[in-house]
N, C-alpha and C positions, 0 to 999 in steps of 0.2 A: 735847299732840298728838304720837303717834310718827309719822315721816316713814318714806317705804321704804327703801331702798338707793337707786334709781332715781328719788326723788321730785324734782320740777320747781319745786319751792320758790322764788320770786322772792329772798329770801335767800341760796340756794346759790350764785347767780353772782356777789357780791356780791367775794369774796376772789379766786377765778381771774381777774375783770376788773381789780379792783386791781393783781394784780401786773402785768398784762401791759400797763397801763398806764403802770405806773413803770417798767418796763424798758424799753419803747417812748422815754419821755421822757430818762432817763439814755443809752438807746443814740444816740439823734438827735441829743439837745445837749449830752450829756458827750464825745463824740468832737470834737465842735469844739474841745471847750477845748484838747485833743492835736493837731490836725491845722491850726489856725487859721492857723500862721505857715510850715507846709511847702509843698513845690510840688504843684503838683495839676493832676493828667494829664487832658487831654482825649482821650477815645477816641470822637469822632467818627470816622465811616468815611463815607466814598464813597455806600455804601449811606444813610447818614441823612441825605444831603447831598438825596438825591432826593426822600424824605418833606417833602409838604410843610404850613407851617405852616395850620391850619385854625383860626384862634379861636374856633369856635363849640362848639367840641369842650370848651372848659375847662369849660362844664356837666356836661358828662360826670367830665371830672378833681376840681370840687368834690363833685361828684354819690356820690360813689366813699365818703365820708362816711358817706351815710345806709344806702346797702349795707354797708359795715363793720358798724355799729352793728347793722342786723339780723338778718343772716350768724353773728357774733360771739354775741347772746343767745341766737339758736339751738342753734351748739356747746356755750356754758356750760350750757345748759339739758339734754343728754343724761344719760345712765346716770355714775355717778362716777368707772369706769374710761375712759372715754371722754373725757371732760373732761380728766381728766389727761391721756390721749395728748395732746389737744388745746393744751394749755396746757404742756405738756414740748416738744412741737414748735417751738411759735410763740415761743416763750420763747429756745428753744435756736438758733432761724433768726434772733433778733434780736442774740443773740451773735454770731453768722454775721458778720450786717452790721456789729456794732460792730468785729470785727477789720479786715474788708475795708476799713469806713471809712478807719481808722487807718494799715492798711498798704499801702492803692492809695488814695489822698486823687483824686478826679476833680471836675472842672467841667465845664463848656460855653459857650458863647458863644451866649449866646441873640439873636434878632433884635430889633430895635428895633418895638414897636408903635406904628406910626406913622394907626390907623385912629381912628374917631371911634363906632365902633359900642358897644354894651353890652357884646357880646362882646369889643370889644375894650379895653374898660376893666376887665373882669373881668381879663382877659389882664395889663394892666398892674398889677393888682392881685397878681396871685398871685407876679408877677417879686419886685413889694416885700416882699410879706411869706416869703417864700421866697428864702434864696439859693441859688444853683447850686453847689451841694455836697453830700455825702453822697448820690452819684448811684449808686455802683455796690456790692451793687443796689440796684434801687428795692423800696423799703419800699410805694410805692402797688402796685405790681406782688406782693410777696408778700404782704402783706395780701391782697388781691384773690383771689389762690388760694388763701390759707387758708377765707375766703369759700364758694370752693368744695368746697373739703375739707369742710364743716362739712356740707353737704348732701348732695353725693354718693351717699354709702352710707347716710343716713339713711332706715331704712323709712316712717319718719311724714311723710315730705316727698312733695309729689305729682311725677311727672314733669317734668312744665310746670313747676315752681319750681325743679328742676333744673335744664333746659333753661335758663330764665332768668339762673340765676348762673352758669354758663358765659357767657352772652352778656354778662351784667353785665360779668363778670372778663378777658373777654377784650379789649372795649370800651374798660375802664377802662384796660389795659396799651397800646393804639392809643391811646390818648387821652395818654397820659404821653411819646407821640414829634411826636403830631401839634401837642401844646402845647410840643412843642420843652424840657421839662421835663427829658427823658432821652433818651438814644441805645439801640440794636439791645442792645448787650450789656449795659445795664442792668437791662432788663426782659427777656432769655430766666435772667439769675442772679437775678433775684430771683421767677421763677418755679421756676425747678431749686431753688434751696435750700429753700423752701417746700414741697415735695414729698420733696425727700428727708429732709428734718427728720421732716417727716409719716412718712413710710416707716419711720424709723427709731424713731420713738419707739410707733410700733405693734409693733415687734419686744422693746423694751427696757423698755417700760411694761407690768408685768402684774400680776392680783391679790396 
């Protein structure tokens, strides 16, 4: 069977999701191995001090998962020029983070979950398996906008599913302060580099 140029081949996304898997994985947990034993900046502000904590919101922060996963098959799934912006972007904004990691190491001081609710054992859940590191930016915050980039300008995508991952991605970026996860200037750079990665690999990426 010959394929198009354009064809939707369940196949085709097979190697764009790989890589961007692996580098997702080496950028998160190979910067620990470099930044493990350095000091590590808290930039809370004033301003995050007022945000307050909501547990019921971590739904939303594990929730951010299944939106990735079908945001993401959608992009791999476009025209082959377009995939590649896509996958040059996301690729290139994870490098982003692996420097920043390394070269601004940030924490937080998260609160003690002292509640007895679901939500709030999800809460204490995600403290564990999550440490408070690799903060700036947040990777759930440019993940999240890549989300949206994927749909966007998509003419096969309806309105309303537009609209929706706007509100997904925006939610999910409230939801990374309100689970006390990240502070203000986590999630406005891990929203800017997402975009500008995007921007730029639509200029640099061509037939």
């Amino acid at each position: 069977m010959t394929f198009r140029h354009n064809d939707t081949a369940p196949a085709s996304i097979l190697r764009p999701a790989a890589a961007i898997l692996l580098v997702n994985t080496i950028v998160y947990n190979g910067s620990r191995l470099v930044t493990g034993e350095l000091a590590h900046h808290d930039l809370t502000t004033a301003a995050d001090r007022l945000i307050p904590l909501l547990p019921w919101t971590v739904t939303i922060y594990f929730g951010a998962f299944l939106f990735w996963a079908v945001n993401y098959i959608i992009a791999l799934r476009r025209d082959r020029l377009t995939v590649r912006r896509f996958v040059c972007a996301e690729i290139s904004a994870k490098l982003v983070c692996l420097l920043l990691f390394i070269a601004v190491p940030t924490t937080n001081i998260r609160p003690e979950i002292t509640g007895g609710s679901v939500f709030d054992s999800l809460m204490r859940f995600l403290y564990q398996i999550d440490s408070a590191d690799n903060l700036l930016p947040s990777i759930h915050c440019l993940v999240s906008w890549f989300c949206f980039i994927a749909v966007r300008k998509n003419p096969a995508m309806p309105g309303w599913y537009k609209a929706a991952s706007l509100v997904c991605a925006l939610s999910i970026c409230l939801s990374t302060l309100t689970t006390k996860q990240h502070v203000i200037a986590d999630v406005f750079s891990g929203v800017a580099i997402a975009e500008l990665c995007w921007q730029m690999s639509r200029r640099l990426v061509q037939k």
